[in-house]
VEXFI-404949 format. One record per residue (C-alpha): residue number from 1; residue in three letters; x negated, y negated, z negated. Coordinates in nm, 4 decimals. Each point is the difference from the previous one (the first is absolute). Layout:
BEGIN
<node num="NUM" residuo="ALA" px="X" py="Y" pz="Z"/>
...
END
This chain:
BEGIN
<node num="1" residuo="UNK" px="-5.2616" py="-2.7118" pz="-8.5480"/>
<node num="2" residuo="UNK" px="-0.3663" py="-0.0704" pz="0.0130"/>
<node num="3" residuo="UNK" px="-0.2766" py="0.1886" pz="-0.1914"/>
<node num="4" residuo="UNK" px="-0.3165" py="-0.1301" pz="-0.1248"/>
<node num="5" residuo="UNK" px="-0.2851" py="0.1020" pz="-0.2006"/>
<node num="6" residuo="UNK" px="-0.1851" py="-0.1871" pz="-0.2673"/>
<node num="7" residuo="UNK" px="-0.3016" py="0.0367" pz="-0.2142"/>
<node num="8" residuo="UNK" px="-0.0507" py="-0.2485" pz="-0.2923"/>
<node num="9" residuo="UNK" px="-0.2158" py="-0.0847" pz="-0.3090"/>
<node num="10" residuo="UNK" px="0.0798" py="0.1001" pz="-0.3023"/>
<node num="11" residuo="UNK" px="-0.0985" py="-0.1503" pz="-0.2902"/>
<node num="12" residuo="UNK" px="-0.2293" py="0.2852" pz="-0.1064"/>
<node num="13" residuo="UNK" px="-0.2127" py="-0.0566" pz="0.3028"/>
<node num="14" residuo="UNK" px="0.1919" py="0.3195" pz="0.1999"/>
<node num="15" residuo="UNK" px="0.1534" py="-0.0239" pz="0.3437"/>
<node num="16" residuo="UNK" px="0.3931" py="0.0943" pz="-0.0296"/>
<node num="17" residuo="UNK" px="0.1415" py="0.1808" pz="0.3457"/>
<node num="18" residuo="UNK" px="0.3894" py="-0.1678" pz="0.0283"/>
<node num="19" residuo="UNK" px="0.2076" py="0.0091" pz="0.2594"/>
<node num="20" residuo="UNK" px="0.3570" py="-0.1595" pz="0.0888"/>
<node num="21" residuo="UNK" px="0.3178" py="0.0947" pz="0.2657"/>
<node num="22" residuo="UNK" px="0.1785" py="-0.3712" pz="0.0063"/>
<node num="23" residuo="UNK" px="0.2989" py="-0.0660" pz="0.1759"/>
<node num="24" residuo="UNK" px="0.1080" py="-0.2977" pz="0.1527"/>
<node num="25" residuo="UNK" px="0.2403" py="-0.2759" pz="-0.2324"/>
<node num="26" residuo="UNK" px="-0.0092" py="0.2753" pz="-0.3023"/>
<node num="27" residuo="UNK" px="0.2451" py="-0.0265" pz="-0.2705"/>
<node num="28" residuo="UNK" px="-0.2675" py="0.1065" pz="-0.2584"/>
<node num="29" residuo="UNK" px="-0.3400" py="0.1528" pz="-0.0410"/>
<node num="30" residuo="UNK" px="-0.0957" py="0.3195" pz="-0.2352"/>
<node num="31" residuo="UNK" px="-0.3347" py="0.1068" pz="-0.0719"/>
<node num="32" residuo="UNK" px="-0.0789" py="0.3382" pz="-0.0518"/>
<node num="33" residuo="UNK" px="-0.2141" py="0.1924" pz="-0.2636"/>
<node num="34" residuo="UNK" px="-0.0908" py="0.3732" pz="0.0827"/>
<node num="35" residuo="UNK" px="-0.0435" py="0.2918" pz="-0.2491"/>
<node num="36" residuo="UNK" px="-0.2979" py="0.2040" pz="-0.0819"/>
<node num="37" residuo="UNK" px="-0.2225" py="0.1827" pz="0.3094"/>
<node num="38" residuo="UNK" px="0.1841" py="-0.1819" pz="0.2679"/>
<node num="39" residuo="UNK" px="0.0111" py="-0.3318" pz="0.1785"/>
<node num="40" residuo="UNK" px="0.1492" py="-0.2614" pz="0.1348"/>
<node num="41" residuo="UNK" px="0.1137" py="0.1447" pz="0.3651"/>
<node num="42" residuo="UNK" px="0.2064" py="0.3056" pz="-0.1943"/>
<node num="43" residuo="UNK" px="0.2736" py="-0.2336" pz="-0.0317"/>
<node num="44" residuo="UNK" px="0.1610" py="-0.0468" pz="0.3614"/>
<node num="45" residuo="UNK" px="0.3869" py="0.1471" pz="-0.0604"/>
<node num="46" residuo="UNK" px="-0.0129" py="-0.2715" pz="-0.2541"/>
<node num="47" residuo="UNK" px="-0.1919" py="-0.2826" pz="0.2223"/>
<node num="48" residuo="UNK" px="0.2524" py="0.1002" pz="0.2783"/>
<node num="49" residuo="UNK" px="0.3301" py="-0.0265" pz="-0.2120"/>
<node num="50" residuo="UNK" px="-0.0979" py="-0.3373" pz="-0.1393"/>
<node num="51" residuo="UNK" px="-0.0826" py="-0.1523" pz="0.3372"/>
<node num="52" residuo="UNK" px="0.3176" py="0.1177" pz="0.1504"/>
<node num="53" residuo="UNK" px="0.1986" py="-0.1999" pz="-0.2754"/>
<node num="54" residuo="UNK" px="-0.2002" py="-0.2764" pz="0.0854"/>
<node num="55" residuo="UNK" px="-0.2778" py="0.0053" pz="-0.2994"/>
<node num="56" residuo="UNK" px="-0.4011" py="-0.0179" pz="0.0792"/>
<node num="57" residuo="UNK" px="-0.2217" py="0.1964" pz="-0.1861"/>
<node num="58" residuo="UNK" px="-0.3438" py="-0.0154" pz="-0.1521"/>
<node num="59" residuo="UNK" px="-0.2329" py="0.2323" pz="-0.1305"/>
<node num="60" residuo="UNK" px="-0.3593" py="0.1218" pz="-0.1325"/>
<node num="61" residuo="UNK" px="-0.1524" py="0.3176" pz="-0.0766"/>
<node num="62" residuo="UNK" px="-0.1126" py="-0.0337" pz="-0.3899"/>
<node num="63" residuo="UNK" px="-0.3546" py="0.0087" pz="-0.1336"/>
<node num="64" residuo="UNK" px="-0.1637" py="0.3484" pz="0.0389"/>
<node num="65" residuo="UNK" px="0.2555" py="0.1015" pz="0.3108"/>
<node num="66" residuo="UNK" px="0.0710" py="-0.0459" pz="0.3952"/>
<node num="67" residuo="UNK" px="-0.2347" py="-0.2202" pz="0.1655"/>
<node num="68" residuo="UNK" px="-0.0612" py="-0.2701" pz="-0.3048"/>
<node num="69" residuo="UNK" px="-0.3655" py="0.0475" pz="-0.1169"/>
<node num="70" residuo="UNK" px="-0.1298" py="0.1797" pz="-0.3326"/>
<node num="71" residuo="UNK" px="-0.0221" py="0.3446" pz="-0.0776"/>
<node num="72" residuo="UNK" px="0.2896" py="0.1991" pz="0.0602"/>
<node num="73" residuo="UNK" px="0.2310" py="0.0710" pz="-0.3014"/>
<node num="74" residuo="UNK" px="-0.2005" py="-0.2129" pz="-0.2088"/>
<node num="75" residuo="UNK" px="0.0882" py="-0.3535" pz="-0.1360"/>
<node num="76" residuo="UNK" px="-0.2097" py="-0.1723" pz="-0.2692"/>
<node num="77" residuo="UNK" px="0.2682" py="-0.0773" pz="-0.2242"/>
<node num="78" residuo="UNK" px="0.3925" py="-0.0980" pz="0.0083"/>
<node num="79" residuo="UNK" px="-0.0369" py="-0.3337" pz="0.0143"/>
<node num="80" residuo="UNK" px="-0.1423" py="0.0205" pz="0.3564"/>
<node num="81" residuo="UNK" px="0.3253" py="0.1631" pz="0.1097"/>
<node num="82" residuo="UNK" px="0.2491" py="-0.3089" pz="-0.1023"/>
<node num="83" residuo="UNK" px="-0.2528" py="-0.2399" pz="0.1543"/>
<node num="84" residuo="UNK" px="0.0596" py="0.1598" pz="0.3462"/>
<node num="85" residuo="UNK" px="0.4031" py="-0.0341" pz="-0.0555"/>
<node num="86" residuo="UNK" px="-0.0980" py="-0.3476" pz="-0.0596"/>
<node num="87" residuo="UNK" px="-0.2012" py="-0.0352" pz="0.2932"/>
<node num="88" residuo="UNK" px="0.2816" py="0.2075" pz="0.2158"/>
<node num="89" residuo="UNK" px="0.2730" py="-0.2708" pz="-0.1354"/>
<node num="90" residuo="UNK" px="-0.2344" py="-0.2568" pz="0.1388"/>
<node num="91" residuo="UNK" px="-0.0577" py="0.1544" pz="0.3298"/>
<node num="92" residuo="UNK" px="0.3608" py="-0.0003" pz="0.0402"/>
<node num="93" residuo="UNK" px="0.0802" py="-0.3590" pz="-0.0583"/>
<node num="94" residuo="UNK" px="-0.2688" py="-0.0851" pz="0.2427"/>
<node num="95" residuo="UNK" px="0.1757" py="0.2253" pz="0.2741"/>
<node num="96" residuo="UNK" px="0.3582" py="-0.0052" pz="-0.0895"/>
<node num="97" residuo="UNK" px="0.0652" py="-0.3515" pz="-0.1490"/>
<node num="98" residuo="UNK" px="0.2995" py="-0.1449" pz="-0.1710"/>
<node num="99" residuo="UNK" px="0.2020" py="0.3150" pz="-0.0061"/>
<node num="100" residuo="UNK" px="0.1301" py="0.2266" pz="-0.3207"/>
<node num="101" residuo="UNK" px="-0.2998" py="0.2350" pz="-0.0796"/>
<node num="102" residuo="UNK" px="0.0095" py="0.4007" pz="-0.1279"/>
<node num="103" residuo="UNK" px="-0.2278" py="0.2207" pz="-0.1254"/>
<node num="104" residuo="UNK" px="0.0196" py="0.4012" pz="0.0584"/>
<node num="105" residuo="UNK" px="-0.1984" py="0.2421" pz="-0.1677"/>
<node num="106" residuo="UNK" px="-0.0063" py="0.3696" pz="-0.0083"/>
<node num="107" residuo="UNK" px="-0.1538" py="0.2438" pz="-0.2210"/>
<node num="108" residuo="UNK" px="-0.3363" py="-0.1564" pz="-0.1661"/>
<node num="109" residuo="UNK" px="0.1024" py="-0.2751" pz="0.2151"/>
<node num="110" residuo="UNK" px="0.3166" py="-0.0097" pz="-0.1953"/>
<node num="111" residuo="UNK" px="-0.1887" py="0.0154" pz="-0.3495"/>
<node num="112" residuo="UNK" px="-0.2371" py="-0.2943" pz="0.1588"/>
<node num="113" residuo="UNK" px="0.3044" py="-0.2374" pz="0.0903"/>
<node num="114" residuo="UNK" px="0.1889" py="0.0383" pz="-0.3211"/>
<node num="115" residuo="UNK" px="-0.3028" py="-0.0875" pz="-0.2220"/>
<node num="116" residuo="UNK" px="-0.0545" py="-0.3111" pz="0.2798"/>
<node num="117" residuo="UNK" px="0.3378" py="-0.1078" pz="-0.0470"/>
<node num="118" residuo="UNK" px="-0.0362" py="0.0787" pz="-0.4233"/>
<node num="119" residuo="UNK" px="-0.3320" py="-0.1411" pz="-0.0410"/>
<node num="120" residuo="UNK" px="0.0221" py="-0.2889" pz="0.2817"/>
<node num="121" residuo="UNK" px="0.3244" py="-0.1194" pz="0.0061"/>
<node num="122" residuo="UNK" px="0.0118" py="-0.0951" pz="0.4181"/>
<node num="123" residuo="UNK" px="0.2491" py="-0.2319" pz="0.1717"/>
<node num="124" residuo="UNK" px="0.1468" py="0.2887" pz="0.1990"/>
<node num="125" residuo="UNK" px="0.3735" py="0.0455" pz="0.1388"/>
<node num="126" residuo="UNK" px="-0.0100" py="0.3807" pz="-0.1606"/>
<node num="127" residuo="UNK" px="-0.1890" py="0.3237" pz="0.0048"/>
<node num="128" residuo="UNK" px="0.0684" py="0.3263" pz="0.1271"/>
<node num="129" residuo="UNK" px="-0.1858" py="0.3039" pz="-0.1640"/>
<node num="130" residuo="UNK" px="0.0184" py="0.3751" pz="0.0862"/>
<node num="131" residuo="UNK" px="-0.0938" py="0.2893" pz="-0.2073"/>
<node num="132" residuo="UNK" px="-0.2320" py="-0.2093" pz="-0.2054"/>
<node num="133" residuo="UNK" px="-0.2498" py="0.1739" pz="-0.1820"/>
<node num="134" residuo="UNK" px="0.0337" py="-0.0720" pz="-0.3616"/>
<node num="135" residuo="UNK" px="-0.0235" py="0.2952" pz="-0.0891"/>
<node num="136" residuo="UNK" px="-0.0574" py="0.3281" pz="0.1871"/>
<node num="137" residuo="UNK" px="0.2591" py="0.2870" pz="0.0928"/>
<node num="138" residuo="UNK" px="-0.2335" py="0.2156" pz="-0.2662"/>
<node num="139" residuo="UNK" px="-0.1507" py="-0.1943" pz="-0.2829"/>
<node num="140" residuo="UNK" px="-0.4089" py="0.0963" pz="-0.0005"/>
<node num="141" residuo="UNK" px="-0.0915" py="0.1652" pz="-0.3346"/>
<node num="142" residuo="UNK" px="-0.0816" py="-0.2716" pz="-0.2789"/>
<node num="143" residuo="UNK" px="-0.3312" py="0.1568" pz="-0.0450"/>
<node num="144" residuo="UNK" px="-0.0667" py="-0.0943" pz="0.4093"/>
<node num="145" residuo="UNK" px="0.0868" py="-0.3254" pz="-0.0113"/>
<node num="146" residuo="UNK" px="-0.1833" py="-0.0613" pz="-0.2911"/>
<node num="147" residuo="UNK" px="-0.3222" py="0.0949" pz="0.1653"/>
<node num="148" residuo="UNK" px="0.1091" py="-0.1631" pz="0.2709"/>
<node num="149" residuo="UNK" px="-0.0211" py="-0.2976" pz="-0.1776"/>
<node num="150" residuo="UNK" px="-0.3137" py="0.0992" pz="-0.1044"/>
<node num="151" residuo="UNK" px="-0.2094" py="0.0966" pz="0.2603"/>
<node num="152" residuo="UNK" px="0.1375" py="-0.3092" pz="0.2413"/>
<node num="153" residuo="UNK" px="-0.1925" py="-0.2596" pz="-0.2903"/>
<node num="154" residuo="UNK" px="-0.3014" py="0.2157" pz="0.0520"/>
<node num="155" residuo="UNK" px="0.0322" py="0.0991" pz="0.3992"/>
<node num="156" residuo="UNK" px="0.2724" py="-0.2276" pz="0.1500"/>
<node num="157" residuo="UNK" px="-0.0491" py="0.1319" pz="0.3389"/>
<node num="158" residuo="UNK" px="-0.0312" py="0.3293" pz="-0.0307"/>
<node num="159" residuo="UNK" px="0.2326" py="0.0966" pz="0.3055"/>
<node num="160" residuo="UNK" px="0.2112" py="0.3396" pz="-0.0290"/>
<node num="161" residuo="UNK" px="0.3003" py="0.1665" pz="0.1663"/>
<node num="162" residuo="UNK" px="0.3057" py="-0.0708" pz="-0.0856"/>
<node num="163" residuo="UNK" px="0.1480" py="0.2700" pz="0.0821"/>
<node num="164" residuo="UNK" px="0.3144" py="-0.1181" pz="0.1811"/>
<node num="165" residuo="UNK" px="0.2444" py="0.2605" pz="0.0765"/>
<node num="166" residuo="UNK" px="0.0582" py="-0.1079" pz="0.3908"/>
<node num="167" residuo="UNK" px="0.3068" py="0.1487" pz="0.0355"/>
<node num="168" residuo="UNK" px="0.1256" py="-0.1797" pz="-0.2673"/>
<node num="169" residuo="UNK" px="0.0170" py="-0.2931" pz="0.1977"/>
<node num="170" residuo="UNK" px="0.2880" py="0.0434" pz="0.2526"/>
<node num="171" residuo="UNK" px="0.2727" py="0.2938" pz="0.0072"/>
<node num="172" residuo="UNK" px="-0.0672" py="-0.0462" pz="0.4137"/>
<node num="173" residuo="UNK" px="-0.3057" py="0.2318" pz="0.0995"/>
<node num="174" residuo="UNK" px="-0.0778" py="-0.2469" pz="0.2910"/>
<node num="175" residuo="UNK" px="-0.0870" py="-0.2993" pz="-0.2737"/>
<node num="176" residuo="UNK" px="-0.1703" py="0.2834" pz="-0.1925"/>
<node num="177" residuo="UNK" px="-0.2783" py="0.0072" pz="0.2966"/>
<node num="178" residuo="UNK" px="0.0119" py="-0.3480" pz="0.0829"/>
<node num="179" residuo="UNK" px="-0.1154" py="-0.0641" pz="-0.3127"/>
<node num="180" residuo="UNK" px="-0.2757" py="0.3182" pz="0.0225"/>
<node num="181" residuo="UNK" px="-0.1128" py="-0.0904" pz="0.3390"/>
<node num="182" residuo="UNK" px="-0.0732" py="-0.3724" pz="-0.1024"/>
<node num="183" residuo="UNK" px="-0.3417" py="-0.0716" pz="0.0136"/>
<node num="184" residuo="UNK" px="0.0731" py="-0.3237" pz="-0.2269"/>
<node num="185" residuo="UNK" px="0.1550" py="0.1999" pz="-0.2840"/>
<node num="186" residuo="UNK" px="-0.2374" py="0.1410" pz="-0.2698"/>
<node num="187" residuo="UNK" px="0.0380" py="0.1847" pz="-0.3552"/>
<node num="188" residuo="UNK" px="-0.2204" py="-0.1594" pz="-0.2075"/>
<node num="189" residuo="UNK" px="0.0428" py="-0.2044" pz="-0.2953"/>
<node num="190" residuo="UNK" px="-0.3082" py="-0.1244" pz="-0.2383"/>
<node num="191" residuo="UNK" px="0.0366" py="0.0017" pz="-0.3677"/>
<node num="192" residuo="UNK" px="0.0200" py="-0.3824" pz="-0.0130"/>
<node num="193" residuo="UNK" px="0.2976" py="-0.0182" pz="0.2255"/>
<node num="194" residuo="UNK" px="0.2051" py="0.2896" pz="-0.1881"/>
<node num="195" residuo="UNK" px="-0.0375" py="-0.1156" pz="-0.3274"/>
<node num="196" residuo="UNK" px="0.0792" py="-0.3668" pz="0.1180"/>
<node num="197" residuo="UNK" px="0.3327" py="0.1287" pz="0.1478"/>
<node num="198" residuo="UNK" px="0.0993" py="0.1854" pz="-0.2563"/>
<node num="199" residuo="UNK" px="-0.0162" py="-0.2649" pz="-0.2805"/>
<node num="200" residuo="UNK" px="0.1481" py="-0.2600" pz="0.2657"/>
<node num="201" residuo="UNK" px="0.2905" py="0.2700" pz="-0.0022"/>
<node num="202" residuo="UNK" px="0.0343" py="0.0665" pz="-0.3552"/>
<node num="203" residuo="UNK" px="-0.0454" py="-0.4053" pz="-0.1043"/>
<node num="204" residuo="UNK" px="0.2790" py="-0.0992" pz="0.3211"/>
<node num="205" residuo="UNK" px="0.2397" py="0.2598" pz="-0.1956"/>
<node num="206" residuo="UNK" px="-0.0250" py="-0.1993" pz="-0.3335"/>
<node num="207" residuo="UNK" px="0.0078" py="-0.3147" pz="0.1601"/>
<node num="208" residuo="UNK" px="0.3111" py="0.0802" pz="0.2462"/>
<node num="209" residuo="UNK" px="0.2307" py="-0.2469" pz="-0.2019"/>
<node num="210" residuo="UNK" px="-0.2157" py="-0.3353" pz="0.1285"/>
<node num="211" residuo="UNK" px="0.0948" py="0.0508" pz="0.3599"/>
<node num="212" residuo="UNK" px="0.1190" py="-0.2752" pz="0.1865"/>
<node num="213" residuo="UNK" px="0.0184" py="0.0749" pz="0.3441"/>
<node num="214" residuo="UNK" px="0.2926" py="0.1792" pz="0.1475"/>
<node num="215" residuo="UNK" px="-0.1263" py="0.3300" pz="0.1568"/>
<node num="216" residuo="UNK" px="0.1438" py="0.3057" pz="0.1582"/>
<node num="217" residuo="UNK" px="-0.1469" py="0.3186" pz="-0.1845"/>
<node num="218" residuo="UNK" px="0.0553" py="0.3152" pz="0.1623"/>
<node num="219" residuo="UNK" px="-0.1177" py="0.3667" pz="-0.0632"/>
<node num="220" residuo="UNK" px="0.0118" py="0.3754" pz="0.1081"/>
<node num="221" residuo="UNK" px="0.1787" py="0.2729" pz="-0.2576"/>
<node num="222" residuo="UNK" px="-0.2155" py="0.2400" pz="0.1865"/>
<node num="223" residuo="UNK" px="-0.3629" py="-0.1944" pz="-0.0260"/>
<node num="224" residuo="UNK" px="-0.2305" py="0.1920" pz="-0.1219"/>
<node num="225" residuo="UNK" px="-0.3057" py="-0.2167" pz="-0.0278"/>
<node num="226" residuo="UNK" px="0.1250" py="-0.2958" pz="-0.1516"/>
<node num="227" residuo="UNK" px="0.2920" py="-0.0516" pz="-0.2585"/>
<node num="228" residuo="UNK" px="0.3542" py="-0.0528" pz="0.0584"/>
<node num="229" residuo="UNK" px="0.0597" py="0.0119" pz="-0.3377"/>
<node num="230" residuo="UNK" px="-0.2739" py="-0.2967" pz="-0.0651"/>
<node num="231" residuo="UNK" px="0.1986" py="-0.2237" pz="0.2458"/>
<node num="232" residuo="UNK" px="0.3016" py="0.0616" pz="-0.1597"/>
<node num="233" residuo="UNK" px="-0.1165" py="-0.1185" pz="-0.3125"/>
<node num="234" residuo="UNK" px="-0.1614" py="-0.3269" pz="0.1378"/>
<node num="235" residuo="UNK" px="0.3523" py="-0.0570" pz="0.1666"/>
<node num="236" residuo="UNK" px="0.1635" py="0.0293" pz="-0.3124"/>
<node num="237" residuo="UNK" px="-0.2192" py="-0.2113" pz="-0.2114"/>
<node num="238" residuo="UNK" px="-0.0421" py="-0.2656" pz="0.2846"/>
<node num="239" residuo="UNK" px="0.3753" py="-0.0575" pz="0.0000"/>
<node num="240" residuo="UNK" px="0.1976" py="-0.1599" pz="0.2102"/>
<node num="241" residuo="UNK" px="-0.2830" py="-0.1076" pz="0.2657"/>
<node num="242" residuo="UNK" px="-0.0528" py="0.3464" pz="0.0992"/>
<node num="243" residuo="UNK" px="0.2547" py="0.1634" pz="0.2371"/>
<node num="244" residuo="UNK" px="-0.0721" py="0.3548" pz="-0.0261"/>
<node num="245" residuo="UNK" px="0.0223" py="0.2713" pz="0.2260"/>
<node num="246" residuo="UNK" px="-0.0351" py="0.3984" pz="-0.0669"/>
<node num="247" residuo="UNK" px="-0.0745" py="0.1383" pz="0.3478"/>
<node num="248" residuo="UNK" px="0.1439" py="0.3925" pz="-0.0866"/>
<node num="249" residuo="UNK" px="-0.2133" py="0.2361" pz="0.1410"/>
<node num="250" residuo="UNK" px="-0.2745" py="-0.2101" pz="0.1614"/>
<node num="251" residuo="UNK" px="-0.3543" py="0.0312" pz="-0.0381"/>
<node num="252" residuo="UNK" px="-0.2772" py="-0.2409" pz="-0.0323"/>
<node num="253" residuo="UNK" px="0.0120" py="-0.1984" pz="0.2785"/>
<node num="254" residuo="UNK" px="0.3675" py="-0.0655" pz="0.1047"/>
<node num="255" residuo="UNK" px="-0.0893" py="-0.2264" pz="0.2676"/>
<node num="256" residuo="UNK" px="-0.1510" py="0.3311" pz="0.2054"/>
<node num="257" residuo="UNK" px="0.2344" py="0.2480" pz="-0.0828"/>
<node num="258" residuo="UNK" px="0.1962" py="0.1862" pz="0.3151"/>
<node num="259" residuo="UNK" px="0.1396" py="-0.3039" pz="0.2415"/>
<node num="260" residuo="UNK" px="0.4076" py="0.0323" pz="-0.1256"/>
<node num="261" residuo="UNK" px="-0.1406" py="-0.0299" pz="-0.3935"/>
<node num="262" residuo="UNK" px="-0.2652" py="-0.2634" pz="0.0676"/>
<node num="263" residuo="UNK" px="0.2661" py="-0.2492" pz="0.1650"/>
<node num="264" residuo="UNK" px="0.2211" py="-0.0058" pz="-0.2911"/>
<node num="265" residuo="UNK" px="-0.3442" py="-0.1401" pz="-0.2388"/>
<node num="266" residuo="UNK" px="-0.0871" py="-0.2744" pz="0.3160"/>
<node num="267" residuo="UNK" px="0.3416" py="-0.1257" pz="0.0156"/>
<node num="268" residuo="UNK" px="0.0450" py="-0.0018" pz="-0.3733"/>
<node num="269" residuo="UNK" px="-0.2882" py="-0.2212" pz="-0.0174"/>
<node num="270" residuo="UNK" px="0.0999" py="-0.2219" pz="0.2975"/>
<node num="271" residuo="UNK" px="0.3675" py="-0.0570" pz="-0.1633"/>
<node num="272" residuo="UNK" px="-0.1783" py="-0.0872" pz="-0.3715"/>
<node num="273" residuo="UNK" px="-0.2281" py="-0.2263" pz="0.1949"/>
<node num="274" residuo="UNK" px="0.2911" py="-0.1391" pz="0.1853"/>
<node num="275" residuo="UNK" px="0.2070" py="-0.0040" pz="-0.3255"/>
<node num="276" residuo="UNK" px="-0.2945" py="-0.2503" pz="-0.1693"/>
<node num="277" residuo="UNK" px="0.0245" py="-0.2203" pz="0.2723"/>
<node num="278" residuo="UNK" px="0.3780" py="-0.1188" pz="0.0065"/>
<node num="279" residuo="UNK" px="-0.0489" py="-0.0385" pz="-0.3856"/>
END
């Protein structure tokens, strides 16, 4: 496997921190979108798992996170967040050419790649999404969201905590603080970017029928920060293009639970990515 680094130009003028882990003669190539707070290097169980079956992998850490320029937790408007899919699909064309693509997203990540693949419509082999937030594990007063909504057409940047439950995360207290002691993870979250996600989440619900990619949905009965319940709905109003999977007694992030439950999630994803390929 060999591991590079890349900065390039987005088309709002920022630099965008990606990286990639590509093996030699790869069978396919799947581009990852992280959630909320983190970045693009949280995702190594997963990056290993794929390149042992033989898959290279591509990433970036979203506007307002990681190492990409802008203001942390802070992105203009929604718009800006497809673009860098776009940009991310590009990037891995140019490395991993002529091979079946994939798209993985997680969390916000997850909202951002099913309005992408909504709102877009990409050439893409099939998506995998975890614990998307659509909606969250607790819905936020009406009232809150309202002036939200509000305040984000008057102060769009206005940065605040969001509050995140860390232990939430990950049932395995060693993830827990990783994910503390990671000087690349942050809490914040601007009005702008909340209230973007939120509507992306709520208009990807009513528009679940118009998928046409086939993707691998999976979620946490135990998640307390985004909704199972959301993704079950999507799944059901998607049809038959979603395969959906009801992780019982997982938390958020499935892929960094305790080593034994973490496997099961990276080799389910390796066998549905394995699964589109013979098709």
């Amino acid at each position: 496997m060999t591991h590079n680094e890349y900065t390039w130009g987005s088309k709002t003028g920022q630099k965008v921190y990606g990286q990639s882990w590509l093996v030699e003669n790869p069978k396919a190539v799947v581009g990852i979108i992280h959630g909320m707070g983190e970045h693009s290097g949280r995702y190594n169980y997963v990056v290993d798992a794929l390149n042992a079956a033989g898959i290279s992998v591509v990433s970036y850490d979203q506007m307002g996170h990681g190492k990409t320029e802008g203001k942390k937790g802070h992105v203009a408007n929604y718009d800006m967040l497809l673009g860098c899919v776009g940009e991310l699909s590009s990037k891995m064309v140019e490395l991993v050419p002529a091979k079946p693509t994939f798209l993985l997203g997680h969390s916000m990540g997850g909202n951002v790649l099913i309005n992408y693949l909504l709102r877009r419509n990409p050439k893409i082999n099939g998506a995998i999404v975890s614990a998307p937030w659509l909606k969250l594990a607790f819905d936020p007063p009406a009232i809150q969201v309202k002036l939200a909504q509000i305040v984000s057409g008057i102060l769009p940047g206005l940065v605040q905590s969001s509050k995140l439950d860390v232990k939430a995360i990950s049932r395995d207290p060693k993830e827990v603080k990783r994910y503390v002691d990671d000087p690349l993870v942050h809490d914040k979250i601007s009005t702008a970017f909340f209230v973007g996600v939120h509507e992306a989440g709520e208009w990807a619900l009513e528009h679940a029928s118009e998928l046409k990619v086939p993707m691998l949905l999976y979620h946490g009965t135990a998640d307390k920060l985004t909704s199972h319940d959301a993704s079950k709905v999507f799944a059901e109003k998607a049809g038959s293009n979603v395969t959906f999977k009801s992780l019982d007694g997982y938390f958020h992030e499935s892929h960094n639970e305790a080593p034994e439950d973490r496997e099961k999630v990276l080799k389910m994803i390796v066998d549905w990515i394995n699964g589109q390929l013979t098709r």
